[in-house]
C-alpha positions as CSV (number, residue, x, y, z in Angstrom):
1,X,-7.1,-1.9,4.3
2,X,-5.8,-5.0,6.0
3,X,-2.8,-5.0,8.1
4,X,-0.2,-7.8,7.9
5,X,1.6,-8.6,11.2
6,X,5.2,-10.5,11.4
7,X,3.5,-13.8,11.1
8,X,1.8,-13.3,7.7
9,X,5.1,-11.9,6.3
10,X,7.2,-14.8,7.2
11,X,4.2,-17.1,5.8
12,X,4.2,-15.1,2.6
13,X,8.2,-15.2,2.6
14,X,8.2,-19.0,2.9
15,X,5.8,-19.4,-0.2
16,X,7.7,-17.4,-2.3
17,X,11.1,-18.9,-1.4
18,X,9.1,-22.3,-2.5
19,X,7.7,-21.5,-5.6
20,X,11.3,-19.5,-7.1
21,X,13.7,-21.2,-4.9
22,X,16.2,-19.3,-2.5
23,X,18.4,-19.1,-6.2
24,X,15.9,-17.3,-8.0
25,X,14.9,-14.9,-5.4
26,X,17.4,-12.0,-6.2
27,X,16.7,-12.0,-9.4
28,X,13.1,-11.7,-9.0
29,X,13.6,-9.5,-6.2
30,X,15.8,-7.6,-8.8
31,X,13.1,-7.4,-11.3
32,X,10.5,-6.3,-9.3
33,X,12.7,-3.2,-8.1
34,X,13.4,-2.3,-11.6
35,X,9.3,-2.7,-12.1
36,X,9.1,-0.2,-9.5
37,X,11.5,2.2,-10.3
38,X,10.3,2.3,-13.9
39,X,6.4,3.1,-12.5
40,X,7.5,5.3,-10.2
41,X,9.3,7.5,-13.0
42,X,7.0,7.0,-15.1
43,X,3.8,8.5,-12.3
44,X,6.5,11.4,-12.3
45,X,7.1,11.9,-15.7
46,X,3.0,12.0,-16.6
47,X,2.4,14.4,-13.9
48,X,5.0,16.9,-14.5
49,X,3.6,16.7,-18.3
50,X,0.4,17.4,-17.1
51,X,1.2,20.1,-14.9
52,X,1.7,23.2,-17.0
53,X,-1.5,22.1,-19.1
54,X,-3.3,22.8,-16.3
55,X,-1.7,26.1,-15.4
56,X,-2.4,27.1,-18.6
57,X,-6.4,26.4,-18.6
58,X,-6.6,27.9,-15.3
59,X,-4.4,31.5,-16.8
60,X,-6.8,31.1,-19.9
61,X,-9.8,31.7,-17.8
């Protein structure tokens, strides 16, 4: 997996600030943390369902 040093991250900074605007970026910076939360409870929330199915496949064996 590639690395990304301090240049690349200020070059990826600079185009996003372009394309939204230095206005726009806490709201999309806002969304995107909400987008993560949500997917991160959501990961948590699957595998806790599917945890005591498979306790109970492996106690019906």
């Amino acid at each position: 997996m590639p690395t990304f040093g301090p240049g690349e991250l200020i070059l990826v900074l600079l185009i996003v600030i372009i394309v939204f605007g230095a206005g726009k970026l806490g709201e999309v910076g806002g969304a995107l943390g909400k987008g993560i939360k949500e997917f991160r409870k959501a990961t948590v929330d699957e595998a806790s369902a599917a945890a005591p199915k498979d306790a109970e496949s492996k106690e019906a064996k």
